[in-house]
BALOBA-1460 file (C-alpha; in Angstrom, 3 decimals):
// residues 291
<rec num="1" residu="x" x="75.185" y="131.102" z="97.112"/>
<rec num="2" residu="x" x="77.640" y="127.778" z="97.811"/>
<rec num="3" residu="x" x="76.222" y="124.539" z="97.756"/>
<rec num="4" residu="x" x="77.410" y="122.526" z="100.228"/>
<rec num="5" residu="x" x="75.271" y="119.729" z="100.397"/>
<rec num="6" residu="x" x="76.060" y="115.919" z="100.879"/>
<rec num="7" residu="x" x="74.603" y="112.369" z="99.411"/>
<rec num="8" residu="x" x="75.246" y="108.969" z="99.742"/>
<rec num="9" residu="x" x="77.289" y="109.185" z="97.289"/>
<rec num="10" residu="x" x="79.341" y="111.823" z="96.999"/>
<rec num="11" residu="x" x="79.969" y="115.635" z="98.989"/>
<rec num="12" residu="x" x="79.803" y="119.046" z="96.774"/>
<rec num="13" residu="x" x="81.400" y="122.365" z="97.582"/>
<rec num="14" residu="x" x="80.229" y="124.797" z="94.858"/>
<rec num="15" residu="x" x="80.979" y="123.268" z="91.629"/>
<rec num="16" residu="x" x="83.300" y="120.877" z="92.892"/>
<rec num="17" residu="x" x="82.471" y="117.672" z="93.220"/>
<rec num="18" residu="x" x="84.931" y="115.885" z="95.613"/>
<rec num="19" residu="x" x="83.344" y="112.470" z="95.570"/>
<rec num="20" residu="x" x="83.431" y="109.460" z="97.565"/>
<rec num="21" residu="x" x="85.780" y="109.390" z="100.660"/>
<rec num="22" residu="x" x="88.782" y="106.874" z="101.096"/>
<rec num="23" residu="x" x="89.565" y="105.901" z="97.210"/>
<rec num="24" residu="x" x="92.814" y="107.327" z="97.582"/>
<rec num="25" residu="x" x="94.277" y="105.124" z="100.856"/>
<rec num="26" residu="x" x="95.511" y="102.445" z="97.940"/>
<rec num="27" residu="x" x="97.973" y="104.998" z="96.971"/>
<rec num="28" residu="x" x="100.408" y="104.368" z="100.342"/>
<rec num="29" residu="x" x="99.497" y="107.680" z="101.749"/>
<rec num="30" residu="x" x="100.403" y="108.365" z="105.108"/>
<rec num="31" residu="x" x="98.120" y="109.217" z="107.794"/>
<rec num="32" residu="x" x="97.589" y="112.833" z="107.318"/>
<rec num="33" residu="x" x="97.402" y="112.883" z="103.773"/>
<rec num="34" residu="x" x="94.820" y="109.794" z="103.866"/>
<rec num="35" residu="x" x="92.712" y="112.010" z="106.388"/>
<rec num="36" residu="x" x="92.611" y="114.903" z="104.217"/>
<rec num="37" residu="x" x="91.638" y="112.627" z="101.474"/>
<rec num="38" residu="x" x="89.033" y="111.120" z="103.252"/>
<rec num="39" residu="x" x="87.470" y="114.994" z="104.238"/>
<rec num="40" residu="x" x="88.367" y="116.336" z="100.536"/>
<rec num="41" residu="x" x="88.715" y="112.896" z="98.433"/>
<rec num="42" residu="x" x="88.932" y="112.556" z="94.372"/>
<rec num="43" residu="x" x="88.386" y="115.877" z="92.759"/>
<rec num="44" residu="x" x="87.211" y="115.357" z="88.865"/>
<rec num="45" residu="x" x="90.235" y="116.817" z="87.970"/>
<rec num="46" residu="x" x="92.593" y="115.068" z="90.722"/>
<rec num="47" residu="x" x="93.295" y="111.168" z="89.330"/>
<rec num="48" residu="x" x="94.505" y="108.494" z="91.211"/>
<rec num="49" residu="x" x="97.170" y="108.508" z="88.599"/>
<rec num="50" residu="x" x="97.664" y="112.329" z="89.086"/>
<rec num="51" residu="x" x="98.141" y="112.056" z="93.202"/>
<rec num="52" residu="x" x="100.734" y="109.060" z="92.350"/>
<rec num="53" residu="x" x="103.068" y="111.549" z="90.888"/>
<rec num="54" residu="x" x="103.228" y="113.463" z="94.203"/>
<rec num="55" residu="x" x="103.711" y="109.764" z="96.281"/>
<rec num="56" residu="x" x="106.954" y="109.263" z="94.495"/>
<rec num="57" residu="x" x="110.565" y="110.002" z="96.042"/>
<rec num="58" residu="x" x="112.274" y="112.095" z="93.678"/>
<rec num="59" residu="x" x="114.843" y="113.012" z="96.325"/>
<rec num="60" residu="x" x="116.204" y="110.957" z="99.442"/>
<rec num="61" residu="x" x="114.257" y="113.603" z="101.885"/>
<rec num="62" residu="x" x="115.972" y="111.852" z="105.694"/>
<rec num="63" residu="x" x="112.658" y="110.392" z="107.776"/>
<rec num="64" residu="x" x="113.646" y="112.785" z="110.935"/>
<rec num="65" residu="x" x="113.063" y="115.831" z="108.830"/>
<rec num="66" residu="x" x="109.704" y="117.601" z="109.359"/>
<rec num="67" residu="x" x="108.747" y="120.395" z="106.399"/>
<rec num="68" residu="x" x="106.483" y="123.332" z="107.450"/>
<rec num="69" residu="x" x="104.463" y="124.043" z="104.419"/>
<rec num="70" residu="x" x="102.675" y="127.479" z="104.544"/>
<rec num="71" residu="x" x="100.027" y="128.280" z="102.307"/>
<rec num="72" residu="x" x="98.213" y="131.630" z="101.869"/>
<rec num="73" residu="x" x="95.158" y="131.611" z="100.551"/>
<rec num="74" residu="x" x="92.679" y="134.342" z="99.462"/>
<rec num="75" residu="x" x="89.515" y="133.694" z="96.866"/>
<rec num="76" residu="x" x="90.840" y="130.679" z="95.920"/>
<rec num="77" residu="x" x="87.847" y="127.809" z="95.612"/>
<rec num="78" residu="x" x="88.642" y="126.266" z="92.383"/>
<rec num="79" residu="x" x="92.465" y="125.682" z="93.454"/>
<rec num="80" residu="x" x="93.034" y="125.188" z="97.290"/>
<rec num="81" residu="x" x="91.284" y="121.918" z="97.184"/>
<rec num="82" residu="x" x="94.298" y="119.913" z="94.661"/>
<rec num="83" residu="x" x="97.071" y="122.406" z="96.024"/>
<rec num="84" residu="x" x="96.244" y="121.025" z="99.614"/>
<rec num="85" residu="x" x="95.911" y="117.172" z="98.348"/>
<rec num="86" residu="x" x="99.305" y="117.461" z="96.247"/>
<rec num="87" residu="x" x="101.267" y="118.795" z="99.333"/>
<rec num="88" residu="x" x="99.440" y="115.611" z="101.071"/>
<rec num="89" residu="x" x="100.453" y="113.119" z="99.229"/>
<rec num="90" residu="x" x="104.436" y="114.441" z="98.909"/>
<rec num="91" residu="x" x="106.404" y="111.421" z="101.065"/>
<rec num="92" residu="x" x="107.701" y="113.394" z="103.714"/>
<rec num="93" residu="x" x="106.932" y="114.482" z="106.925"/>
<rec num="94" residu="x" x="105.216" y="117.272" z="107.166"/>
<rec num="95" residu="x" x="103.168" y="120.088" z="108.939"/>
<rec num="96" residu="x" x="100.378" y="122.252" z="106.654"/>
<rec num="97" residu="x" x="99.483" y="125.742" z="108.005"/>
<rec num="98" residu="x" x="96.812" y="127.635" z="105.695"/>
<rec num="99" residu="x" x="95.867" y="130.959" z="106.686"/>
<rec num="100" residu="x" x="92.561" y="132.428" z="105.079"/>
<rec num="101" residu="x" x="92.898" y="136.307" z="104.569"/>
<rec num="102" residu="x" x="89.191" y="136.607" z="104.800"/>
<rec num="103" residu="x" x="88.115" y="134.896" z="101.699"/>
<rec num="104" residu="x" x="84.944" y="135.964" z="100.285"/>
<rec num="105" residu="x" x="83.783" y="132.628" z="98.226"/>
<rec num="106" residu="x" x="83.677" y="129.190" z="99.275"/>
<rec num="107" residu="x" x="87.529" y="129.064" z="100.263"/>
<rec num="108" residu="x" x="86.473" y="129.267" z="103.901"/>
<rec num="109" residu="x" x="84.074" y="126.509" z="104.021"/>
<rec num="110" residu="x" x="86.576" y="124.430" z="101.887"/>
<rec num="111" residu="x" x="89.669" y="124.392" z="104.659"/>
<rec num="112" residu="x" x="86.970" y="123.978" z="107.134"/>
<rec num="113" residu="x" x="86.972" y="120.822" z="106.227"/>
<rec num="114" residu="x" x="90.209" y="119.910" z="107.235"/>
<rec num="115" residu="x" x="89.818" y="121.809" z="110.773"/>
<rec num="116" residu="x" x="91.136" y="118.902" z="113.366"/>
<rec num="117" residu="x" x="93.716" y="116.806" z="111.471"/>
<rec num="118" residu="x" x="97.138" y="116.353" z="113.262"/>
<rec num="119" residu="x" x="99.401" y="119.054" z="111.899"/>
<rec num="120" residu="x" x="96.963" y="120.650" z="109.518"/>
<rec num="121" residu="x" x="96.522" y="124.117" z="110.819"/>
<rec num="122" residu="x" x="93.615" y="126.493" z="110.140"/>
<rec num="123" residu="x" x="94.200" y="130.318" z="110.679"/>
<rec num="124" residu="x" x="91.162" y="132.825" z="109.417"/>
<rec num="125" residu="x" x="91.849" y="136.105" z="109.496"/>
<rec num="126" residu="x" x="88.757" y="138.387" z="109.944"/>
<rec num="127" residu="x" x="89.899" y="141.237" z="107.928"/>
<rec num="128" residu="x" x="91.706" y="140.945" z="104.901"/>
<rec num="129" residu="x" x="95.067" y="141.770" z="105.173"/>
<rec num="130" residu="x" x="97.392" y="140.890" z="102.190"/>
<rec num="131" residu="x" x="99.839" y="137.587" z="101.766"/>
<rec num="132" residu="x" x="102.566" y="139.697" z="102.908"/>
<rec num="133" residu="x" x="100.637" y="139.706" z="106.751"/>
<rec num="134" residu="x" x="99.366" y="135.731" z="106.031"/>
<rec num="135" residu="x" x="102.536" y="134.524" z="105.825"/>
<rec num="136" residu="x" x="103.683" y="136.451" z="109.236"/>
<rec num="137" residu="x" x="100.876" y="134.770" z="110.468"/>
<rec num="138" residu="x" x="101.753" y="131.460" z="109.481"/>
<rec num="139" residu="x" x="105.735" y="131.674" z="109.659"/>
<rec num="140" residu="x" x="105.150" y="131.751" z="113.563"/>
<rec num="141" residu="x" x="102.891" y="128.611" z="113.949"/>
<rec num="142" residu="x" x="105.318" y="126.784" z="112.388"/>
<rec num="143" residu="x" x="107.597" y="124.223" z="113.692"/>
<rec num="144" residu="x" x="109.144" y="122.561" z="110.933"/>
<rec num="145" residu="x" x="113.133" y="122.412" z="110.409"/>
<rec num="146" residu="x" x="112.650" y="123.588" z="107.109"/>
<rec num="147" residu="x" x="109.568" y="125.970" z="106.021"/>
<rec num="148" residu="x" x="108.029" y="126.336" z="102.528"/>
<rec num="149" residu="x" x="105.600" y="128.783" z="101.290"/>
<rec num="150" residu="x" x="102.873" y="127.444" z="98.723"/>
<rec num="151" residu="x" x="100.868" y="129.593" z="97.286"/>
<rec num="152" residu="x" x="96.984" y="128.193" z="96.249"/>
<rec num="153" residu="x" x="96.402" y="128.989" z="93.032"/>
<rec num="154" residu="x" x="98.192" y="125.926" z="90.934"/>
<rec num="155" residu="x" x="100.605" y="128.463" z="89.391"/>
<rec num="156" residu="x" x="103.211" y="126.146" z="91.178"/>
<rec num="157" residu="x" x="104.066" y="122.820" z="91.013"/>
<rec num="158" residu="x" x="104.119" y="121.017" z="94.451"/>
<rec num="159" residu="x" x="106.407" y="118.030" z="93.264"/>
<rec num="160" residu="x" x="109.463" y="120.831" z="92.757"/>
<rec num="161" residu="x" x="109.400" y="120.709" z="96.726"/>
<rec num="162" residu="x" x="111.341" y="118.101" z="97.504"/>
<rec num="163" residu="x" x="114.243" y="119.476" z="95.198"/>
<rec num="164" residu="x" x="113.391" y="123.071" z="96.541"/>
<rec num="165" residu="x" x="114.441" y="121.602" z="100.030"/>
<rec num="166" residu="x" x="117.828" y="119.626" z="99.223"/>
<rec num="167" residu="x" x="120.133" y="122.001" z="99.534"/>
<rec num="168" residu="x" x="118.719" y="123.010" z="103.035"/>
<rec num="169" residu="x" x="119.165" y="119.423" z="104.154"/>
<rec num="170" residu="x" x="122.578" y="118.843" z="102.270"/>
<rec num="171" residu="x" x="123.768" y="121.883" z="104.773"/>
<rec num="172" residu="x" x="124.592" y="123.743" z="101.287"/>
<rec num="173" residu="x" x="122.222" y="126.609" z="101.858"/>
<rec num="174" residu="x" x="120.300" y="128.212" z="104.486"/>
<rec num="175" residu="x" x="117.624" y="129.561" z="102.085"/>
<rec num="176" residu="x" x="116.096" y="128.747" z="98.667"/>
<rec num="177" residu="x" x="114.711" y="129.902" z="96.358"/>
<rec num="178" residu="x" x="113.042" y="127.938" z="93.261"/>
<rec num="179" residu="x" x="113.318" y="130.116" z="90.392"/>
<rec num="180" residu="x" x="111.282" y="130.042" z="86.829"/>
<rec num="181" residu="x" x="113.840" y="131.394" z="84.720"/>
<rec num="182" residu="x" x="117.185" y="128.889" z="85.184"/>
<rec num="183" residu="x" x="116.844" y="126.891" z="82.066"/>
<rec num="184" residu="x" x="116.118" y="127.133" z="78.613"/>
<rec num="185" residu="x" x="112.180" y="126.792" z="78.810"/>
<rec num="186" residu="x" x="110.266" y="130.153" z="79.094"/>
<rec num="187" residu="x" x="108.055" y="129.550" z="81.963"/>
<rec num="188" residu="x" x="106.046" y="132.871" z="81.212"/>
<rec num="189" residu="x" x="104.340" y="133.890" z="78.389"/>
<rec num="190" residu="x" x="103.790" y="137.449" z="79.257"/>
<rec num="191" residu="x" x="106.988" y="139.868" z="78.419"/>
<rec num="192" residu="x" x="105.850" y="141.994" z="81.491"/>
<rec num="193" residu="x" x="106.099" y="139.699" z="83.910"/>
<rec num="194" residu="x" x="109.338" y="138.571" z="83.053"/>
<rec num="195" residu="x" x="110.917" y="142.291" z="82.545"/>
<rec num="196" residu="x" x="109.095" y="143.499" z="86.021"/>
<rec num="197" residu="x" x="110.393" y="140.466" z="87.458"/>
<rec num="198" residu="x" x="114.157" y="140.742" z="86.065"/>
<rec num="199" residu="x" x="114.378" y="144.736" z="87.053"/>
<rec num="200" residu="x" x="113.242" y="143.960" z="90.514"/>
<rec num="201" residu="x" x="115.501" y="141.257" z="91.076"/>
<rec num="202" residu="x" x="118.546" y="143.213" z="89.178"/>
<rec num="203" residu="x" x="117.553" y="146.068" z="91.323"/>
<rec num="204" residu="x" x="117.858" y="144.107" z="94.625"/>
<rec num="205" residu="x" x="121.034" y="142.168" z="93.947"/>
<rec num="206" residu="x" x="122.700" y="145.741" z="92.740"/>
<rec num="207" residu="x" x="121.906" y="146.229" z="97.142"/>
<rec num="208" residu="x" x="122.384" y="143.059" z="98.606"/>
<rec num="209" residu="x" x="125.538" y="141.934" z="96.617"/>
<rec num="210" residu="x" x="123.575" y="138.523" z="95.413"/>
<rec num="211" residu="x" x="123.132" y="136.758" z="92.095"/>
<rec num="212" residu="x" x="119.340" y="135.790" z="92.143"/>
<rec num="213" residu="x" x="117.578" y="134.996" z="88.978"/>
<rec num="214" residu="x" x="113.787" y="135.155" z="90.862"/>
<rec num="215" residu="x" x="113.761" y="137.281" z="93.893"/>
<rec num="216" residu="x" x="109.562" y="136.981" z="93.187"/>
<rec num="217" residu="x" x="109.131" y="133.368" z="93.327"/>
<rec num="218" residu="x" x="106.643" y="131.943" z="95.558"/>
<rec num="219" residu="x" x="108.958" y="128.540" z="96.183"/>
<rec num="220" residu="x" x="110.940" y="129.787" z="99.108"/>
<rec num="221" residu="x" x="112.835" y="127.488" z="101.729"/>
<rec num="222" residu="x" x="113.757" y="128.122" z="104.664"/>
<rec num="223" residu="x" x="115.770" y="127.212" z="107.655"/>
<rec num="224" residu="x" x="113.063" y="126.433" z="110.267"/>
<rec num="225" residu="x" x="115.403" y="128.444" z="113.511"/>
<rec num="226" residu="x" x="115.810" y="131.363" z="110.901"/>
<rec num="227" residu="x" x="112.530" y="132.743" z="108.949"/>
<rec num="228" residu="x" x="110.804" y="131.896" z="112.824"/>
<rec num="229" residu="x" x="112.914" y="134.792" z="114.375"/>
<rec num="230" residu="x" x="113.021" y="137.093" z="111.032"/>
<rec num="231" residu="x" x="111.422" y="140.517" z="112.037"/>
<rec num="232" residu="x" x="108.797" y="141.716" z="109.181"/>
<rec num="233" residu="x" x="106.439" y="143.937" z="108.576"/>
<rec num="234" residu="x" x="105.474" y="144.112" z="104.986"/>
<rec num="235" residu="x" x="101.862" y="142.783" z="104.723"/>
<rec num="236" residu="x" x="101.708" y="142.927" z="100.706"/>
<rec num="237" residu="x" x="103.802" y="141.709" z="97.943"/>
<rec num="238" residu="x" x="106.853" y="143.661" z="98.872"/>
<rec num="239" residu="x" x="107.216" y="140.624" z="101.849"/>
<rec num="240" residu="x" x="109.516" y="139.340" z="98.900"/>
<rec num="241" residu="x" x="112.515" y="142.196" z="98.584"/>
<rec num="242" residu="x" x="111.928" y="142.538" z="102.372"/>
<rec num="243" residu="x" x="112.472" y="138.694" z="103.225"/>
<rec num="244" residu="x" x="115.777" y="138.567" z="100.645"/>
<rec num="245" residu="x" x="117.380" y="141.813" z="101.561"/>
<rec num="246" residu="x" x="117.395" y="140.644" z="105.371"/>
<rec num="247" residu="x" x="118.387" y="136.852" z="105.026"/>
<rec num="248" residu="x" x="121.406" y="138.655" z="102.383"/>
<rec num="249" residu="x" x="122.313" y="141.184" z="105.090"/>
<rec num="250" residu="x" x="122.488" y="138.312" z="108.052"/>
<rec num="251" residu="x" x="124.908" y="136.378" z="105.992"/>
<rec num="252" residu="x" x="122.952" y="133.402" z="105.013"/>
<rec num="253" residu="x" x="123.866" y="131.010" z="102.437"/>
<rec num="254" residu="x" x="121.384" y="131.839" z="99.263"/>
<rec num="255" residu="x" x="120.808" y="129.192" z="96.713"/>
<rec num="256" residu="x" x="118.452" y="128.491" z="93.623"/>
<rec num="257" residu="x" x="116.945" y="125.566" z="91.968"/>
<rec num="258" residu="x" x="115.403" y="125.566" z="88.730"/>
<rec num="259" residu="x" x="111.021" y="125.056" z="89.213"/>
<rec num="260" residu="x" x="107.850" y="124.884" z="86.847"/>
<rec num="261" residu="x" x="105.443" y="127.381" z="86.112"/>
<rec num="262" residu="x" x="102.180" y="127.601" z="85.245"/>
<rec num="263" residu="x" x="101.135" y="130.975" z="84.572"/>
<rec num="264" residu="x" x="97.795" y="132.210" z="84.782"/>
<rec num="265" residu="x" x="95.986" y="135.517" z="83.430"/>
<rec num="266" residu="x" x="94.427" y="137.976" z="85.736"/>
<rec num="267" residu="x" x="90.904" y="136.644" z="83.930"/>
<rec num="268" residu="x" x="91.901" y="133.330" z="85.864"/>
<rec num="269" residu="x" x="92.476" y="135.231" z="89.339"/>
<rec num="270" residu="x" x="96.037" y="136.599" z="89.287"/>
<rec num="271" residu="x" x="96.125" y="138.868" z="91.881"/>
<rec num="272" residu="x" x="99.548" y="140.864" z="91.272"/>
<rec num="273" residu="x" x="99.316" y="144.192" z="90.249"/>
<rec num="274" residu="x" x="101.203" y="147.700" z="88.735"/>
<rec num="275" residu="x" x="100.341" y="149.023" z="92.752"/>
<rec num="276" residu="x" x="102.460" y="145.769" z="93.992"/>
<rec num="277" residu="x" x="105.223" y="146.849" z="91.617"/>
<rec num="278" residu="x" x="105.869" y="150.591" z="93.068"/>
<rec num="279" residu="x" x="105.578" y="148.988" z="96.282"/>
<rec num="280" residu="x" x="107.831" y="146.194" z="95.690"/>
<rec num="281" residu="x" x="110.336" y="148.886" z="94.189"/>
<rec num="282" residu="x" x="109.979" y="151.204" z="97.343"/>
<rec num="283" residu="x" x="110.690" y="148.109" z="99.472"/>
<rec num="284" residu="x" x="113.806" y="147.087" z="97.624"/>
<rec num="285" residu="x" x="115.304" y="150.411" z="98.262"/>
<rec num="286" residu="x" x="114.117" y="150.730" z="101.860"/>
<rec num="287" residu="x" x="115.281" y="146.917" z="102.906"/>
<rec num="288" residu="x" x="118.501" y="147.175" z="100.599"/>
<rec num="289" residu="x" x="120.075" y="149.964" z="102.744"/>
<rec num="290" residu="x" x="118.869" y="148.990" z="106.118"/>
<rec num="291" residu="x" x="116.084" y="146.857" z="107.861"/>
């Protein structure tokens, strides 16, 4: 059973022992992200030092510019805490939709937290569905001019957003796509995942006529007008081929931007699997020839 009990002192979900509230307004956080710290403030594992990273401008983002930041979220307790506090701190403004797809441990309780705060949005599906249906769920709560999805296990980095959205605000793209394998540095241990990934992606620009490195990356951006009126229907993994081979077919600019990766084992909750695969393949032929 959770423990979600309070002291003085400090409040614990589980495990996790988020601390005392407010430490984290020093850091020049806006608003939002010092409200979310003040619900979910100072993981063990989330420094002052560590949050400062995510405060910094890497890019000139323009201060009209509101991001839609969408992140799915299923069984993910140890994680969804830090991925939501990293995509606080980033300097730019900024709407968070999470959708739960009827999580079983303490995920639930977690984002309840955060229920109330000026563009954080909390979505709980009551059946579990698949990421494919979360994000359909979230894309149309958003209102952003450009939309991001995030996923909540810490496999990505939420620092490679601001790059991720640059060519979207440059008027250079209309979609992109951060991908792990641009670069010299192998971003994946595991030979599998990098030849599934490469024949999927091969296999879908062989249909669409692109030149995509990681049709299966999680760091997508889009055009706020265009993923909002994007029919789909794919509620699993094969959202991906289904999401590129209709953007390709509509004529909108693709581009890619090198990312990091942090790759974790199915031991540590990787959810992917060889079903997802003959899906995903079944989906890049259906959506390459016609939508």
């Amino acid at each position: 059973m959770q423990d979600f009990s309070t002291t003085d002192a400090s409040f614990t979900i589980g495990d996790v022992n988020l601390g005392v509230p407010g430490t984290q307004n020093k850091l020049g956080l806006d608003s939002q992200a010092r409200e979310i710290f003040d619900r979910l403030s100072e993981l063990q594992e989330l420094t002052d030092s560590e949050i400062e990273k995510y405060t910094k401008r890497s890019v000139e983002i323009p201060s009209d510019l509101k991001l839609s930041v969408v992140i799915p979220v299923y069984n993910e307790q140890n994680t969804i805490v830090t991925v939501v506090s990293r995509v606080a701190a980033l300097p730019i403004k900024k709407e968070i939709i999470i959708v739960d797809d009827c999580s079983t441990d303490g995920t639930a309780k977690i984002i309840e937290q955060l229920r109330g705060i000026d563009d954080v949005t909390i979505i709980r599906k009551q059946k579990n569905a698949g990421k494919g249906a979360a994000l359909q769920t979230a894309f149309k709560q958003t209102s952003g001019d450009v939309v991001v999805i995030q996923d909540a296990d810490l496999e990505y980095d939420p620092s490679d957003i601001p790059p991720l959205v640059m060519p979207i605000v440059n008027d250079e793209a209309d979609v992109v796509y951060g991908s792990r394998f641009i670069g010299d540095e192998q971003q994946d241990e595991s030979w599998m995942h990098r030849f599934g990934n490469a024949v999927l992606t091969q296999s879908l620009n062989v249909l669409i006529g692109q030149k995509l490195t990681d049709m299966e990356t999680c760091y997508k951006a889009f055009r706020g007008d265009i993923i909002r009126q994007l029919p789909l229907k794919q509620n699993r993994f094969g959202i991906e081929p289904e999401i590129t081979a209709k953007l390709s077919r509509r004529g909108f600019r693709f581009s890619e931007v090198p990312i990091s990766y942090n790759a974790r084992t199915y031991q540590e909750g990787k959810k992917i699997g060889i079903r997802d695969l003959f899906n995903a393949l079944w989906c890049i032929v259906r959506y390459g020839f016609w939508d």
